[in-house]
C-alpha atoms as one frame of an Amber mdcrd trajectory, in Angstrom:
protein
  25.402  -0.007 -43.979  25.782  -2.649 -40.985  23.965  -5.643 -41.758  24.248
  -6.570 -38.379  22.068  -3.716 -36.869  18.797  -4.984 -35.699  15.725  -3.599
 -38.154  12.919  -4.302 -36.226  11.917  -2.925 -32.582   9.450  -4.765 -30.274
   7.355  -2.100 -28.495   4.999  -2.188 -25.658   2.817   1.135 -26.102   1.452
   3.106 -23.434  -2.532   2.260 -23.833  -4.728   1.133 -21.827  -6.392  -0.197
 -24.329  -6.877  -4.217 -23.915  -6.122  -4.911 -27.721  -2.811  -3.129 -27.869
  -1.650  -5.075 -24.618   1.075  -6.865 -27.074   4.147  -6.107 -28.133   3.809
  -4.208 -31.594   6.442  -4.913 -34.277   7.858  -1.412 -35.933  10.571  -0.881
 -38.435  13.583   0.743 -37.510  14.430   3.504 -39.534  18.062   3.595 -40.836
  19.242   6.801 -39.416  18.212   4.821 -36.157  19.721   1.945 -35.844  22.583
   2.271 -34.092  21.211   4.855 -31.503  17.959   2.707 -30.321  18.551   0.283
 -27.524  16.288  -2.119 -25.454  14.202   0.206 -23.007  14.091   3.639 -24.506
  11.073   5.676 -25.428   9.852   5.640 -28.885   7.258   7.468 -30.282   5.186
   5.059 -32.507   2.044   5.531 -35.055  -1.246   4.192 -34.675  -2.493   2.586
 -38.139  -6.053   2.520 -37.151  -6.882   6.122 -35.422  -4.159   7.894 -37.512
  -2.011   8.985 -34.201   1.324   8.746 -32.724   1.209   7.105 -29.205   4.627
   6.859 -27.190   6.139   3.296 -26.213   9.045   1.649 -25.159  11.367  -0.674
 -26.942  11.298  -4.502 -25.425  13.115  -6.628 -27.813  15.316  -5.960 -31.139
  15.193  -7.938 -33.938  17.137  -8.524 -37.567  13.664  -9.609 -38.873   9.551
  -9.483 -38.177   7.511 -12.320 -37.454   4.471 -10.339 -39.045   4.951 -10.552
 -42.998   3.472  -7.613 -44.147   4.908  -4.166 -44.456   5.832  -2.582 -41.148
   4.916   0.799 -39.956   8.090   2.890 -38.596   9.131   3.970 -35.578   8.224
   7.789 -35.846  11.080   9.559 -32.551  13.338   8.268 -30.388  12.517  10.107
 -27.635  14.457   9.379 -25.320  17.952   7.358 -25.312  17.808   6.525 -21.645
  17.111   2.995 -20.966  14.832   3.442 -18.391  12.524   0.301 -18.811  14.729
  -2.767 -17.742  13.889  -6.242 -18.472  13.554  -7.176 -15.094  10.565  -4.875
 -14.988   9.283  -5.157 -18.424   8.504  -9.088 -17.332   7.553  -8.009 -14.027
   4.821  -5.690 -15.536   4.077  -8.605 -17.980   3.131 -10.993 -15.045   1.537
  -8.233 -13.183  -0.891  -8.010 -15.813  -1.374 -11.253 -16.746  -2.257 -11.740
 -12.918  -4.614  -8.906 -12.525  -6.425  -9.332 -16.320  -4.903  -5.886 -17.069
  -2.561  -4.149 -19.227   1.131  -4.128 -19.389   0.874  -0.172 -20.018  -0.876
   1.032 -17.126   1.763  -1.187 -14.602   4.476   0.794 -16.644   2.703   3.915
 -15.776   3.365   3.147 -11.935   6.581   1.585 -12.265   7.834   4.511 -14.357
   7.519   8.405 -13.762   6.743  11.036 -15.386   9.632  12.342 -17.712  11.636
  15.459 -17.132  13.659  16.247 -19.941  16.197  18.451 -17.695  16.747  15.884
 -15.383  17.262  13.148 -17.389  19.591  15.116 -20.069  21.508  15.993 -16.652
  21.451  12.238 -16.016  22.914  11.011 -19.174  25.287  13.384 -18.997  26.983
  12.024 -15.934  26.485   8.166 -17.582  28.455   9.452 -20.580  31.594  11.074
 -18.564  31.512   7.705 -15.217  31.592  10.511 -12.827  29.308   8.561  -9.770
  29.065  10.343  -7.264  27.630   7.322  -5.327  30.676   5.641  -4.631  32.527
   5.624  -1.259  35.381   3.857   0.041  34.273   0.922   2.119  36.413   1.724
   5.048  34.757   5.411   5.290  31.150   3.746   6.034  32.790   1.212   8.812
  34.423   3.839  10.784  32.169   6.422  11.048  28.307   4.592  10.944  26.756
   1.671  12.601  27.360  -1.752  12.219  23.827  -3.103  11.019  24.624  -7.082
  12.210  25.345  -6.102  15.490  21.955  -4.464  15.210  20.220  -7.831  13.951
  22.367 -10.330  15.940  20.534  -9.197  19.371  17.461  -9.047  17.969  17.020
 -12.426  16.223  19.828 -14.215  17.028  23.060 -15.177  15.034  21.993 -17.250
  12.424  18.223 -15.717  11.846  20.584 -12.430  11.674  22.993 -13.848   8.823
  20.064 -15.098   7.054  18.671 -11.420   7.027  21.663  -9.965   6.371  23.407
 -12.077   3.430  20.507 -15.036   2.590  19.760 -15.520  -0.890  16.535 -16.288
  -1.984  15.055 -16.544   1.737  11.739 -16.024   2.249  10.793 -14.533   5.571
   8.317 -13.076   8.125   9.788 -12.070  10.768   8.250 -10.783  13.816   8.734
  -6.897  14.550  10.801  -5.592  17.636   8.848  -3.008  19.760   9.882   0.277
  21.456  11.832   3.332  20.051  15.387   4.386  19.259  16.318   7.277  19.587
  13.488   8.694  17.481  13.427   5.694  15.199  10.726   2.803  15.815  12.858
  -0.282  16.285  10.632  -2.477  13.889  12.068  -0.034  11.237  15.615  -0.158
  12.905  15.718  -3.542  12.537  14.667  -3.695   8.200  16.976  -0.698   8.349
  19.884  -2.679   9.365  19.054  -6.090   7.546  19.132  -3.824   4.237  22.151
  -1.658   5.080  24.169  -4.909   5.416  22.761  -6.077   2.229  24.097  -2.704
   0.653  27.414  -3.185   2.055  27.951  -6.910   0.906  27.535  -5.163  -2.732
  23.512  -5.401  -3.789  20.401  -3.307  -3.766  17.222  -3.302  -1.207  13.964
  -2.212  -1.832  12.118  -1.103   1.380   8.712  -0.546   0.787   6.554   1.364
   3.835   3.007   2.498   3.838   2.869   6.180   4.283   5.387   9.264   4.120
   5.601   8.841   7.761   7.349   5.637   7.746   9.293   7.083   4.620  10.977
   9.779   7.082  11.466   7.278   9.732  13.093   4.866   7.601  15.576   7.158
   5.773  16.329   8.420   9.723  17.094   4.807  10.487  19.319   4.170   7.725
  21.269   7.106   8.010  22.475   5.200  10.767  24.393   2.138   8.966  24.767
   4.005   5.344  26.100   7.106   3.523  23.432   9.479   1.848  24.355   8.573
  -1.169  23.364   4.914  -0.977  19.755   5.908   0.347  17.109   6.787  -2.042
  13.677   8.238  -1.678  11.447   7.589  -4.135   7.546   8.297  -2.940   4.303
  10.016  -5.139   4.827  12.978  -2.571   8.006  14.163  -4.533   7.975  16.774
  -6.913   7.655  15.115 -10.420  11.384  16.277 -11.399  12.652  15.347  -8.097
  10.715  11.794  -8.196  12.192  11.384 -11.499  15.744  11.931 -10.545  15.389
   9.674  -7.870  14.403   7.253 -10.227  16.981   7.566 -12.688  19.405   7.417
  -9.666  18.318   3.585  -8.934  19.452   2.700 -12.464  22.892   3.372 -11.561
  25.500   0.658 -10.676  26.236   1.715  -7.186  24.090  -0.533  -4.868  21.644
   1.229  -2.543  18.430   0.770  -0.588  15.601   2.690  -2.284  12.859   3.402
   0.139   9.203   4.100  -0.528   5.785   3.983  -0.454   3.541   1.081  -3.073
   5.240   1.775  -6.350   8.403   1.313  -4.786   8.198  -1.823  -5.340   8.414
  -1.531  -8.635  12.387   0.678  -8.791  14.795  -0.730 -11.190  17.377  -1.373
  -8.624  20.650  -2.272 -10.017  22.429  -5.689  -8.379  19.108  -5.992  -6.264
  19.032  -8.826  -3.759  15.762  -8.695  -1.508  12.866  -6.955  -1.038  11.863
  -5.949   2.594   7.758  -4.746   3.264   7.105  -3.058   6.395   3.286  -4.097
   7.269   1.728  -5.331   4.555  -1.848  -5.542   5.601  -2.138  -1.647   5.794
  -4.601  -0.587   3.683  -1.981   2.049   1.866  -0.520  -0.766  -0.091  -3.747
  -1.381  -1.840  -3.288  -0.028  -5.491  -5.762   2.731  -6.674  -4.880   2.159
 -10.471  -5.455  -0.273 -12.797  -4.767  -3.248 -12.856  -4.847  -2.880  -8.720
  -2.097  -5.586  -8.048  -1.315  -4.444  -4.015   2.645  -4.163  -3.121   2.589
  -7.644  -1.288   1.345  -9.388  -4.751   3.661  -7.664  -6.882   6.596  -8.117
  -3.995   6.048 -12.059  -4.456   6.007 -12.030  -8.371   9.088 -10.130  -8.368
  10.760 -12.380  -5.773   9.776 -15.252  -7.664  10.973 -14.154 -10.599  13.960
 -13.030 -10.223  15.027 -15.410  -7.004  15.221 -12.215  -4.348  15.197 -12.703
  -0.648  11.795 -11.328   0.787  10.713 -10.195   4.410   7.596  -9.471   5.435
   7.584  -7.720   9.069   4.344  -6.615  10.909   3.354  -6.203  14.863   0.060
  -7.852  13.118   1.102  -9.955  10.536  -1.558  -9.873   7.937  -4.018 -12.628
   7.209  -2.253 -13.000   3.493   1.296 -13.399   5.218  -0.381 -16.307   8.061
  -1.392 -17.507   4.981   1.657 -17.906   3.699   3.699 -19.384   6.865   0.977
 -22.016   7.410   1.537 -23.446   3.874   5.556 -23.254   5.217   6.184 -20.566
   1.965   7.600 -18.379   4.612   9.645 -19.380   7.472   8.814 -17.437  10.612
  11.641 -15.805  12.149  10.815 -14.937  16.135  12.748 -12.642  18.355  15.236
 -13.694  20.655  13.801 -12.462  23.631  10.061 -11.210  22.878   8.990  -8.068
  24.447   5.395  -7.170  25.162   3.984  -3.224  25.988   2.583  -3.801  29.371
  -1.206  -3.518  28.216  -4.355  -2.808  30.927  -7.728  -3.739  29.505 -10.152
  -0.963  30.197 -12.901  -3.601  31.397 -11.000  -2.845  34.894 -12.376   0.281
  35.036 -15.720  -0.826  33.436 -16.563  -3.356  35.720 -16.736   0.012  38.628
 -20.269   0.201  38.800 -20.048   4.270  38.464 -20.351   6.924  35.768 -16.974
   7.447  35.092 -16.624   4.123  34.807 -18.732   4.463  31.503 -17.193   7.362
  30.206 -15.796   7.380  26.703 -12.548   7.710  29.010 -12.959   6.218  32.094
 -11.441   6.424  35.158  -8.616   4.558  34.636  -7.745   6.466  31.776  -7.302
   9.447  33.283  -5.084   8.384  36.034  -2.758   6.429  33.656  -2.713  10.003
  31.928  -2.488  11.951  34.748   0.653  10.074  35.853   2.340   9.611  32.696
   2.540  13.290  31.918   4.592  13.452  35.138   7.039  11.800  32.684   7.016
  12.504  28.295   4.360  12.319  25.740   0.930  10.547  26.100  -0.759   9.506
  22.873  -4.699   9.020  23.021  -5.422   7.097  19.849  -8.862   7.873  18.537
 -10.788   6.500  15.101 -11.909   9.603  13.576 -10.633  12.487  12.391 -11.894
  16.536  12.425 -14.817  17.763  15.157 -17.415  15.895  15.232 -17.345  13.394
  12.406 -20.842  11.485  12.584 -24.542  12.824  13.707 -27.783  11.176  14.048
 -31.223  12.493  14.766 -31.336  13.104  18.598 -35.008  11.360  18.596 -35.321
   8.923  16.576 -31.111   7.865  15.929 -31.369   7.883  12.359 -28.003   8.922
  10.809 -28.051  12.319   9.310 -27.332  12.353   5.755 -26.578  14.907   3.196
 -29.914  16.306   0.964 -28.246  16.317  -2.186 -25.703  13.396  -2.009 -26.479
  11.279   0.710 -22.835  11.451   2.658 -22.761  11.629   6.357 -23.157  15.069
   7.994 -20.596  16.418  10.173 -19.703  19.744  12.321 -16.698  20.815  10.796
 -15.705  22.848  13.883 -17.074  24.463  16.613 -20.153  26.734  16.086 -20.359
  25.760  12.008 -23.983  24.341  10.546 -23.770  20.818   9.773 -21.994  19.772
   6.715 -21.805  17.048   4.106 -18.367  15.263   4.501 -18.629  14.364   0.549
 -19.538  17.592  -1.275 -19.417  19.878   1.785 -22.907  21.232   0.810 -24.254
  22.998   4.557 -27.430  22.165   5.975 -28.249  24.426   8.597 -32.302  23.770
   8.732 -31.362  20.189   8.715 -34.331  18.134   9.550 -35.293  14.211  10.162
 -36.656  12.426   7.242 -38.213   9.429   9.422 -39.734  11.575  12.859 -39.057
  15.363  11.512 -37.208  16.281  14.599 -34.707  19.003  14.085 -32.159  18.244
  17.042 -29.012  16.075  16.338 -26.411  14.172  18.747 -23.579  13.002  18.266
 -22.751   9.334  17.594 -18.415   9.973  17.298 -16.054  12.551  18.200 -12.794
  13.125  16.063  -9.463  14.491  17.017  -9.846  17.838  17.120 -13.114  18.021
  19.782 -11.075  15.181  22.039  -8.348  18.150  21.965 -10.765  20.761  23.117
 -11.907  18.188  25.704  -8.524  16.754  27.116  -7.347  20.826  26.927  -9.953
  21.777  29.097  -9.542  19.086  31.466  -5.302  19.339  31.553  -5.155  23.561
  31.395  -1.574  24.071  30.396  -0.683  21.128  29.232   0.392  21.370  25.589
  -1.965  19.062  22.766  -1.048  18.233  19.404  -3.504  16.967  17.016  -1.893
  14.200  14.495  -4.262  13.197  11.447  -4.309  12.259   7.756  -3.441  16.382
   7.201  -1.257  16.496   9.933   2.401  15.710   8.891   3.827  15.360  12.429
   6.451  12.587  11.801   8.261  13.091  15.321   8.562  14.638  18.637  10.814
  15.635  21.619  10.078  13.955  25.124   8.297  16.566  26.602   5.282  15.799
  28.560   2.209  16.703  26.167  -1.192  15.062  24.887  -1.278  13.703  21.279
  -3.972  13.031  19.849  -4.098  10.861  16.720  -5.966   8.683  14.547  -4.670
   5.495  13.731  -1.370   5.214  11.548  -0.902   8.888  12.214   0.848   8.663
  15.562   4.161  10.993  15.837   7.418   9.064  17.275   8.588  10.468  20.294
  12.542  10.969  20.938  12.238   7.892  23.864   8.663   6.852  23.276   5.570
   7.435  25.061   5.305   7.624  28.710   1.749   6.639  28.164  -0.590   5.432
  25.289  -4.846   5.149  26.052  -6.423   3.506  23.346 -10.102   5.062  22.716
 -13.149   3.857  20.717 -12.083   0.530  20.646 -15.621  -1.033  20.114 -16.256
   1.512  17.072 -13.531   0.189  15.384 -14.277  -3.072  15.461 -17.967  -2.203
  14.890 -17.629  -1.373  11.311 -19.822  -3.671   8.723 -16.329  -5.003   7.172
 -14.801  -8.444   7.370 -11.524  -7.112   7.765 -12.268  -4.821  10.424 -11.345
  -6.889  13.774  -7.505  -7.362  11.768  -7.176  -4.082  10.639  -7.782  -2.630
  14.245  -5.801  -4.917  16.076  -3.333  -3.646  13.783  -3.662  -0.134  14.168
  -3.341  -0.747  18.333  -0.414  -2.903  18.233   1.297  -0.188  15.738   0.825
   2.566  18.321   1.675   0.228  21.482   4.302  -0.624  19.948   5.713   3.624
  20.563   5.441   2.726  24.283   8.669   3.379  26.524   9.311   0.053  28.773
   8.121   1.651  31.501   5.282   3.188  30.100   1.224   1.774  30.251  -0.968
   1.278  27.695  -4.853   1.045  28.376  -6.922  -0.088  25.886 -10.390   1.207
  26.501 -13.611  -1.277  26.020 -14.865  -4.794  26.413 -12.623  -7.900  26.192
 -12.798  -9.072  22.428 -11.002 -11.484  20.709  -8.661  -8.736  18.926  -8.214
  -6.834  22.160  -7.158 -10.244  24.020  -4.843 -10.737  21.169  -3.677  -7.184
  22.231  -3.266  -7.316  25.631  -1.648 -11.349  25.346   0.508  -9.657  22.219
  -0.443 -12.957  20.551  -1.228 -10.958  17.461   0.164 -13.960  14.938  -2.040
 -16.535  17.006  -5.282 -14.512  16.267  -4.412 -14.290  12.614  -4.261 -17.558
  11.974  -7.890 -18.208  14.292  -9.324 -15.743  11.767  -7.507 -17.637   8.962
  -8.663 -21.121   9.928 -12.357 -19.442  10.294 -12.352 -17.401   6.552 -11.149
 -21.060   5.012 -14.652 -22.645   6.856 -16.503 -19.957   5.097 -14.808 -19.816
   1.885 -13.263 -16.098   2.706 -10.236 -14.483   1.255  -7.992 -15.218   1.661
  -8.738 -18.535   1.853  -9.779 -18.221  -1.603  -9.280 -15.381  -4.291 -12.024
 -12.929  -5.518 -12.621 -11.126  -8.713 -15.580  -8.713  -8.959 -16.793  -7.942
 -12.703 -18.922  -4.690 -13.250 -21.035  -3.590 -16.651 -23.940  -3.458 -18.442
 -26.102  -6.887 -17.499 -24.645  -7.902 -21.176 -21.266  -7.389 -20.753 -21.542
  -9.053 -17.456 -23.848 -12.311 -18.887 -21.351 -12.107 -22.141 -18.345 -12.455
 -19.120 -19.676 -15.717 -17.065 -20.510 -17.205 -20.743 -17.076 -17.099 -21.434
 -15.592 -18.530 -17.935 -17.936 -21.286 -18.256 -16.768 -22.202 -22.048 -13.163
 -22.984 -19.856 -13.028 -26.479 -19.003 -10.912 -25.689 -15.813 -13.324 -22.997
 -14.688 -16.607 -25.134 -14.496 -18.166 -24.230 -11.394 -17.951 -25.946  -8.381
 -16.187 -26.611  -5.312 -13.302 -24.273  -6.295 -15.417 -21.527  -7.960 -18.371
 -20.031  -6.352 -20.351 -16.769  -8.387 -22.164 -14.449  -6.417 -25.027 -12.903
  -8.410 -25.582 -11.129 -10.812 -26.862  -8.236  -8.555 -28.135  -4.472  -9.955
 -26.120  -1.753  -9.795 -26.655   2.017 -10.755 -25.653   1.226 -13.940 -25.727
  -2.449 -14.887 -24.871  -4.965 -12.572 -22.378  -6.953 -10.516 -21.014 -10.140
 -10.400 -18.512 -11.368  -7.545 -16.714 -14.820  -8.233 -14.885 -16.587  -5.363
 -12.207 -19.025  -6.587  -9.247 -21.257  -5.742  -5.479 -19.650  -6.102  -4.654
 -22.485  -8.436  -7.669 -20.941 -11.278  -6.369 -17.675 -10.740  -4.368 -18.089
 -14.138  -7.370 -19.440 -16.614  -9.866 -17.200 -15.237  -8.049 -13.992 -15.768
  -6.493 -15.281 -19.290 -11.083 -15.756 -20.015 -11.579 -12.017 -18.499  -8.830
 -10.638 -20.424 -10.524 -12.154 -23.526 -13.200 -11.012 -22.615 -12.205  -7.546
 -22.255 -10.127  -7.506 -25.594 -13.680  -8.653 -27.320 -15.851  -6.230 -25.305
 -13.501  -3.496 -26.349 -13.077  -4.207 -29.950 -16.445  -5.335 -30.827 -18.224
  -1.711 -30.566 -21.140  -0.344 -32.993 -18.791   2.109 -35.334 -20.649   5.569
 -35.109 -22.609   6.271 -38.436 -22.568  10.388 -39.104 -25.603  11.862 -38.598
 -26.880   9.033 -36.282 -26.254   7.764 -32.887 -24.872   4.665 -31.703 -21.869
   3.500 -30.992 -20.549   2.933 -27.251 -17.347   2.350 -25.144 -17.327  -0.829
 -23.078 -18.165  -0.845 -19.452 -16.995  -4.084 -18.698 -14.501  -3.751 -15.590
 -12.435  -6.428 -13.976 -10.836  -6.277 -10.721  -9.339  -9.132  -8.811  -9.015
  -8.733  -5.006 -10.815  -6.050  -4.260 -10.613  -4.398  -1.149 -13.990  -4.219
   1.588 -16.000  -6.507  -0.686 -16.961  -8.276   2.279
């Protein structure tokens, strides 16, 4: 027997539990030993529930630091190494961030297994037959040259820096217009990573929907070879997502594109990380431990000195943030372009009707003359008919009977219908004056359609929403209507964008709501040809002066400067905790037994306030306790987890913890 082969496996096992987040010592079995390697899948027994839970191998060891007898690794399941250290830490600090588990970031960093794939996979390791490589001179004589992309765009040196920096740290403002098909904001990160691929490392692209997935593979098609360009997005088909996964572990440098868990891709040789507007509300995590992309973008830059970019129309508040403290450098165009915006107050200030119509006057005729031309996009809030009713009478908002969502007409001539549970309510009636009649207080997509069909007869309409998948189209002249981030990408860009229910937008009860709109408007002004209008339709606001200025950076940091007056994120960091009004009491006890997390100035709690079940605690706080205080949760949630009633047969009792931590959560204010 080798002496020399290691006998003891550190494993990180996939649990959410919060008293298995640890690497678990296990013995190696002899037969083994020389087959196990650092990232593989194990299979691994459970001591204290008597099952076998699978894992992955961290660390190998001659001997234990425990000094008992070991339990044994039970399988190895798998002898691809497909958790690398550089994400094994990054999960590690993701977790210790967030107060969550190092398991459930490996379950988004990692995908599901297919066995065919990856057999398939190891397979073409074990023979060096890479398909991936191609002769250098092949990519320069028949694709674009991605510097001479960059170098009119931000200049020589700001180019360089995007193309070959190391460890920069950049936002960098976005061009506007279209490319042949392409938006050039995209175009641009296109470029700055196919010139990264060519000087030998990897990119990581990270966009917000499947949209910008499309477009961005379209763009770098461009400067790179298929080969180097790698999709990897939740919309694939699990064996297909895996494949694409295992692909990024090879050698051969390449961009990998995708939507939030990109971010998380084990490229080989990587260099920088590029994130295409990071204030869109796709990046927000739905899983535990909820660490967005743009958090886990600057832990992994940190650690592992990468060159990151941030680019945005709107930058968001987190990135102003950022280039205030002088973290990132700002990096401006050469010669900044504007859409040529018309405030709809023009028309408004016509003392007429039309001139209050939900699209006035000037609307029309900016319509009416674009579609002499291409494409005119009418950007609109809400999706489906008519979205949001209220009690003709009295205005109260009519709300489902047996859940309490909004009602809706689905379509023309259907009852009113819950947009929750989809329960009908034909005999609908008003709780407050009992009237039966209802208005309505929105229209979606689909009944502007019917409108704008009516009053254009033969001109063709296309509807673009959340279930439309309309990435592109041709330059014909046609109407599109679309909610926001849904917009297609026409060949040349619009001839003509109007910009409808402005006010509604920014009339939602949500502290965010004035960024994320002027967001949404500067992403679809943005598809404007240079010759083409764009009329934004309501009252002069401070996001739709931002707009029609394109001073979008400059409002961002008035809404920073304002958040920090009134202790706002980001100006500060929130957690929220959630449980039983124990748990939650049990909780503060336990931040207030820190000596760094006394409160004061830097730590403000909010509540406790009741909830369904339990009750709710929200805890503002500087960036510098952001360590401590989840280090106390985590405790916390370790001794709330493990200190249960054990069930007694033939009583009752015992109960699962209901303590829940979540830091930066989304809409809280």
């Amino acid at each position: 027997m080798n002496d020399d082969l290691p006998r003891v496996a550190r494993v990180v096992v996939a649990s959410p539990l919060p008293q298995l987040d640890r690497e678990l010592e296990y013995e190696i079995p002899v037969e083994l030993r020389e087959r196990i390697g650092v990232g593989m899948r194990v299979a691994v027994p459970l001591r204290t529930s008597n099952r076998q839970l699978q894992g992955f191998v961290v660390a190998l060891e001659q001997a234990a630091e425990y000094g008992g007898k070991l339990a044994s690794i039970t399988e190895l399941v798998s002898t691809a190494r497909v958790l690398t250290p550089e994400i094994a830490g990054l999960a590690r600090a993701v977790a210790d961030r967030q107060a969550g588990c190092a398991a459930d970031v490996l379950r988004l960093a990692i995908p599901a297994r297919s066995v065919r794939v990856e057999q398939r996979w190891l397979e073409v390791q074990a023979t060096g037959d890479d398909a991936g490589n191609q002769s250098a001179p092949a990519v320069a004589s028949v694709l674009d040259d991605p510097e001479a992309t960059l170098v009119p765009m931000y200049g020589p040196d700001a180019a360089a820096l995007l193309a070959r920096g190391s460890a920069a740290r950049l936002a960098i403002d976005a061009p506007v217009g279209v490319d042949a098909g392409v938006p050039r904001s995209l175009l641009a990160l296109s470029a700055a990573a196919a010139a990264r691929v060519r000087a030998g490392e990897s990119v990581i692209l990270a966009v917000p929907d499947y949209r910008d997935v499309e477009l961005a593979l379209k763009a770098l098609g461009r400067f790179l070879e298929t080969p180097r360009i790698r999709r990897l997005d939740t919309r694939a088909k699990p064996a297909e997502r895996y494949a694409a996964f295992l692909s990024c572990l090879d050698d051969t440098p390449g961009v990998v594109v995708g939507t939030r868990s990109v971010i998380y891709a084990p490229a080989s040789h990587l260099g920088a990380v590029l994130v295409w507007d990071d204030g869109d509300e796709s990046f927000t995590e739905q899983l535990a431990p909820y660490a967005s992309t743009r958090d886990v973008a600057l832990l992994r830059a940190e650690r592992e000195s990468l060159t990151l970019v941030f680019a945005a129309h709107t930058p968001s508040l987190e990135v102003a943030r950022l280039v205030g403290m002088h973290w990132l450098t700002p990096v401006p165009l050469v010669r900044p372009e504007a859409p040529k915006i018309i405030s709809g107050s023009q028309a408004l200030a016509e003392e007429t009707p039309a001139a209050h119509a939900r699209i006035p006057a000037l609307a029309w005729q900016e319509a009416r003359r674009a579609l002499e031309h291409g494409p005119v996009l009418l950007q609109v809030v809400r999706a489906g008919y008519i979205p949001s009713l209220s009690c003709a009478r009295c205005r109260t908002p009519a709300r489902c009977s047996v859940c309490g969502g909004a009602l809706e007409f689905a379509r023309p001539s259907a009852p009113p219908s819950c947009r929750v549970c989809d329960a009908l309510h034909p005999e609908w009636q008003c709780p407050e004056c009992g009237d039966k009649r209802l208005r309505n207080t929105s229209l979606g997509a689909e009944r502007t359609a019917e409108e704008l069909g009516r009053a254009f007869p033969g001109t063709r309409v296309v509807v673009a929403d959340g279930a439309s998948e309309t990435v592109s189209i041709d330059d014909r002249p046609c109407l599109v209507v679309a909610t926001r981030g849904a917009e297609p990408v026409p060949t040349s860009g619009y001839a003509g964008i109007v910009l409808l229910d402005t006010e509604r937008s920014l009339a939602q009860e949500r502290l965010d709501a004035g960024v994320d709109a002027l967001r949404g408007w500067s992403n679809a002004a943005a598809l404007a040809h240079p010759s083409a209008k764009v009329v934004i339709v309501g009252g002069e606001t401070p996001a739709a002066h931002a707009l029609r200025t394109w001073q979008q950076p400059e409002y961002a940091t008035r809404e920073l400067s304002e958040r920090r007056e009134l202790h706002f994120p980001p100006a500060v960091r929130v957690v929220a905790l959630t449980g039983t009004d124990e748990e939650v009491r049990r909780a503060l006890s336990t931040i207030e037994a820190v000596p760094e997390l006394q409160p004061g100035a830097a730590l403000q709690v909010l509540g406790p306030t009741p909830q369904e079940a339990g009750s709710r605690v929200v805890i503002k706080f500087g960036y510098a306790l952001g360590t401590p205080l989840a280090r106390a949760l985590k405790s916390e949630l370790v001794r709330s987890a493990t200190s249960r009633r054990p069930r007694v047969a033939g009583r009752g009792g015992g109960h699962a913890s209901t303590l829940r931590v979540r830091f930066d959560p989304p809409g809280i204010f």
